[in-house]
N, C-alpha and C positions, 0 to 999 in steps of 0.2 A: 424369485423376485424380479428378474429380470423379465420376466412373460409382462409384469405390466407395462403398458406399452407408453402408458404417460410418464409414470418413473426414467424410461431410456428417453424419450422426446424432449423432458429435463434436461436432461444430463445432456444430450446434445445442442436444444437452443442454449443451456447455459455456454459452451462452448464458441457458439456462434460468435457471443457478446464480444469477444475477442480482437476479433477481426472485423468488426459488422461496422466500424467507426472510419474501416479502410474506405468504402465507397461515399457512405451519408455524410460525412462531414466535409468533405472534398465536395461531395455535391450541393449543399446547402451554402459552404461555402465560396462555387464557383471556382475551385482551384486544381491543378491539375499537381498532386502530389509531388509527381516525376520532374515537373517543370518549376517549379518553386524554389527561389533563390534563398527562401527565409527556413529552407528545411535543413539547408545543408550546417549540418554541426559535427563537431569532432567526434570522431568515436574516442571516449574513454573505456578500454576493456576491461580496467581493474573494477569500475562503476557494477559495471553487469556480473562481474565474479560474485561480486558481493549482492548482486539482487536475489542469488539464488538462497545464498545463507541468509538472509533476512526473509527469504520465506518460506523456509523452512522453517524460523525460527518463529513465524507464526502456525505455521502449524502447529508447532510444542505450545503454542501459548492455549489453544484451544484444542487442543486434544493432548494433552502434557504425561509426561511419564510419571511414575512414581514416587512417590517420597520427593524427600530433599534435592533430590536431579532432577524431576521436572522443575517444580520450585526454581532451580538454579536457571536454566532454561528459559522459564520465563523472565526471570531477571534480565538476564542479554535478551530476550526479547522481547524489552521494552523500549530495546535500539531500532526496532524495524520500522515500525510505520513512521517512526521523525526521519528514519534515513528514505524513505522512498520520499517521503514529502520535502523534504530539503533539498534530495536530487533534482524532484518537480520544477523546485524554485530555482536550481544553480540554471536549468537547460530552457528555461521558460524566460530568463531573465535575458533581455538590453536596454542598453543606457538611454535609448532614443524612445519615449513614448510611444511614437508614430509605427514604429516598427515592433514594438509590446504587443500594440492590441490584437492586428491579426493572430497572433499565439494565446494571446488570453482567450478570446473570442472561441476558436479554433479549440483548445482544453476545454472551453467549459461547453461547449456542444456536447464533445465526448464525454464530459465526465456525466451530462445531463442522460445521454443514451446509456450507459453503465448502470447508471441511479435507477432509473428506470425497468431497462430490461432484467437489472439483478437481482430485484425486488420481485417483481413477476416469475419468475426461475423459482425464487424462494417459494414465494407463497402458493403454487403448484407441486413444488415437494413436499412441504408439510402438511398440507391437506391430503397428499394420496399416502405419504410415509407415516404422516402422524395424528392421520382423522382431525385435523386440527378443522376449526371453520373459521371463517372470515365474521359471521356475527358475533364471535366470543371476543374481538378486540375493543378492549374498554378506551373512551374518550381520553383516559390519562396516556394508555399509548399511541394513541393518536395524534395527542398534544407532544410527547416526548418523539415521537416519529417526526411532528413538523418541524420544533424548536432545536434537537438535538440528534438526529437522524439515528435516532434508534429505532432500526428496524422491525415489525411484531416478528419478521417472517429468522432473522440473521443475524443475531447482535453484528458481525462481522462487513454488512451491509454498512455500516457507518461512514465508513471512510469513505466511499464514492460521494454521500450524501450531502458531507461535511466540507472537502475537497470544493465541491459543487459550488456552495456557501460561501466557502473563501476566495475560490476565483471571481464571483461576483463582483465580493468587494476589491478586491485588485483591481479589477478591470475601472471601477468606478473610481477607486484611486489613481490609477492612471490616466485615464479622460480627464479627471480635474489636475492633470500633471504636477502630483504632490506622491506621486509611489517613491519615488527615490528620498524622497524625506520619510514619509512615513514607516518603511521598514527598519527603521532605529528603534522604533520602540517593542519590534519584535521580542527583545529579551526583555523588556517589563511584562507584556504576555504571556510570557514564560515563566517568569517568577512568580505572577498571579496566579496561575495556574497551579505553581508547586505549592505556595504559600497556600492556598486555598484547599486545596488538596489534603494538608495536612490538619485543616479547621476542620474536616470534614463537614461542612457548610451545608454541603447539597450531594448527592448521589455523586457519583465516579460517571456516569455516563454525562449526567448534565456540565459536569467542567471541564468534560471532555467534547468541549467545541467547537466551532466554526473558528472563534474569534480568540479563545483562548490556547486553543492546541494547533488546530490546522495552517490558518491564517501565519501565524508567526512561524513553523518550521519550513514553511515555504517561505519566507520572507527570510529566513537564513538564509536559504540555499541562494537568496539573489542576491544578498550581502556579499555573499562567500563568490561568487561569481563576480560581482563590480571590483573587490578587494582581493583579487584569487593572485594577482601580477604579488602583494603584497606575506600574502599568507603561503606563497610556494618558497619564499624566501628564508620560512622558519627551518633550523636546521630537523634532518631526518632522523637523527636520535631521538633530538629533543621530543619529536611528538611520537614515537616510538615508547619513550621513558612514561611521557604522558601515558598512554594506553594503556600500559600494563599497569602503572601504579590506579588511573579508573574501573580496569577490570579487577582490579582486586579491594577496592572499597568499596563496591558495586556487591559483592559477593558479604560484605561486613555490613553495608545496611541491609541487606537482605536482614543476615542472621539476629541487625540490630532492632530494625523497625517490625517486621514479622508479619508485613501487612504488603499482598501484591498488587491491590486497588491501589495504591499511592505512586507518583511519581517518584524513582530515584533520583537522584542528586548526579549523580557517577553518570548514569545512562544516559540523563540529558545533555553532558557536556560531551562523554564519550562518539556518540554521533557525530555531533561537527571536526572530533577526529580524525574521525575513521573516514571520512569525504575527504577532508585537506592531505587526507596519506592516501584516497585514491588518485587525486589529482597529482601528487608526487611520481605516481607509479604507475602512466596510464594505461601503461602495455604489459600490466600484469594478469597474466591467465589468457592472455590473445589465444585465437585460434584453437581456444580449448574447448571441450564440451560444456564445463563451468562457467562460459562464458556465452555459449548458444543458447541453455537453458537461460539464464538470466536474461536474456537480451528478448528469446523468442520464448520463453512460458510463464515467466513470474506473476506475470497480472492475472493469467489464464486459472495459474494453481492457486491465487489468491482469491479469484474468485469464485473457484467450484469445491475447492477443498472440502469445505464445509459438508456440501452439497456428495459426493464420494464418501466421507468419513460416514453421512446418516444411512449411505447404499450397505456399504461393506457391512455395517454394522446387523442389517438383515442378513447377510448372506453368511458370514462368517459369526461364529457364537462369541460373545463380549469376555468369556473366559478364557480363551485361546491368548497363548503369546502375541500372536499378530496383533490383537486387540488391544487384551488387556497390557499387555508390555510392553510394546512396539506400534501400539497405533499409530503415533504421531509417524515414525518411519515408514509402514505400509501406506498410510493413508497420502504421503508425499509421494512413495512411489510410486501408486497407483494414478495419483494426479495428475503427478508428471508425465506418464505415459499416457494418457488418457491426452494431453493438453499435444504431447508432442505428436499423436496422430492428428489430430483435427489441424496443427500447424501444418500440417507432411501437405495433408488432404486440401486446406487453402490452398498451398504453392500451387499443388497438381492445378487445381481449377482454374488458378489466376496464368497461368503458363498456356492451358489449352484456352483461356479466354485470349488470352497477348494473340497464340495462333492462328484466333478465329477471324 
């Protein structure tokens, strides 16, 4: 498998994606990374410990173990994409408009080169892995591509798309300097979402969008950022006690509702937990490897995962352990490692660039 030569050229510009936002958006921008006063923010390390369990924990969600523990699995991992988008919003957010938009600006470039390059990545894997063609996509995914960034090529593809959408409208909400008002109404976005969710109204991908999903979990995260002086204040048990009593009702609507298209109840609030208890705890997993990988591969293994999982699956037969039992575990580790050379292989080049 690996002789095709377009399959490994995949696999490596998808890698590229990564890192590729280091030069063009600084350039596009006119800013010198290094020298930019609006870059520098606090390292939270307990942030990055948890980047790596949230995606792993999508891995499980798209390549899931079996039975009732994948199931479970994905349960907690309907905490990951509101915790990366929440995080978005806590490191994205200040109080002064003026000094917003260059970061708004600035994300939504990148999120637009992601959107872009990841879609291209895909739809080159699937056409050489899966004879698939570009004239078989029908006008409806077309429409569901524009309106709800569902990918023909990635269901997984969404998030950049969606992201994309939301920062838009931020950004437009801030110019007419009404963002700091408007992110209150983030939790009625949220409740629509669940409540609607539960009407089954319209498919799971379509309420799962810009305005109803994306938009509002980043607009926590900058709640939770304006109010953080307020919310560090709550004691450590107390949101301790919280936790455990949401990961265990989280686990009862599973077995209650029996349906994983639907938002949880538990898992939505659980999130904005688990952020206000990194923020308590910023220097937990410092200087660890659990804190390297989340810091330098999370986006890398989010976004080739997929893309590794369709390789392996040639190479290695779908009846094997590795496969059939432990996908989700191989297909992370293989990612991981895959993501941590192309990081290694960056440094080296940007180090002998610094030299030259």
């Amino acid at each position: 498998v690996f002789s095709n030569v377009e399959t490994v050229n995949g696999l490596i510009f998808t890698g590229i994606i990564n890192g590729f936002d280091n030069y063009v958006v600084d350039y596009l921008l006119g800013k010198n990374r290094n020298n930019s006063k609006s870059q520098e923010i606090k390292r939270i390390h307990s942030i990055d410990v948890l980047r790596v369990v949230m995606a792993f924990l999508v891995v499980t969600i798209h390549i899931p173990f079996k039975n009732n523990v994948g199931s479970i699995f994905i349960t907690y991992g309907k905490v990951a994409v509101p915790f990366f988008l929440t995080v978005c919003g806590y490191f994205l957010y200040r109080n002064n408009p003026q000094e917003m938009m260059p970061r708004l600006i600035k994300q939504t470039i990148r999120m637009f080169i992601f959107y872009v390059l990841s879609n291209i990545v895909y739809a080159i894997a699937v056409i050489k892995l899966h004879d698939f063609s570009i004239a078989s996509i029908t006008s409806k995914q077309i429409l569901d591509f524009v309106l709800y960034n569902m990918s023909p090529f990635s269901e997984h593809l969404w998030f950049f798309g969606s992201l994309l959408y939301a920062l838009i409208i931020l950004m437009i909400l801030n110019k007419l300097k009404v963002l700091n008002y408007a992110m209150f109404i983030s939790p009625l976005l949220l409740i629509a979402y669940i409540v609607l969710s539960y009407l089954n109204i319209a498919p799971y991908y379509a309420l799962r969008n810009a305005i109803l999903v994306t938009l509002p979990y980043v607009m926590m995260g900058m709640l939770i950022h304006r109010y953080e002086d307020k919310l560090l204040k709550i004691k450590n048990s107390i949101l301790w006690i919280l936790a455990l009593i949401l990961c265990a009702s989280a686990i009862v609507e599973f077995y209650t509702i029996k349906n994983l298209d639907v938002p949880f109840i538990s898992c939505e609030i659980l999130v904005y937990v688990i952020v206000i208890l990194c923020l308590k705890y910023p220097d937990f997993g410092k200087d660890t490897l659990a804190e390297k990988i989340g810091r330098d591969l999370s986006l890398t293994i989010y976004v080739i995962h997929i893309l590794v999982a369709m390789i392996l699956e040639k190479i290695i037969p779908t009846n094997t352990g590795l496969i059939s039992t432990y996908g989700a575990i191989t297909t992370f580790v293989v990612t991981a490692l895959i993501a941590a050379c192309y990081n290694s292989l960056k440094k080296l080049i940007s180090k002998n660039t610094k030299e030259l």
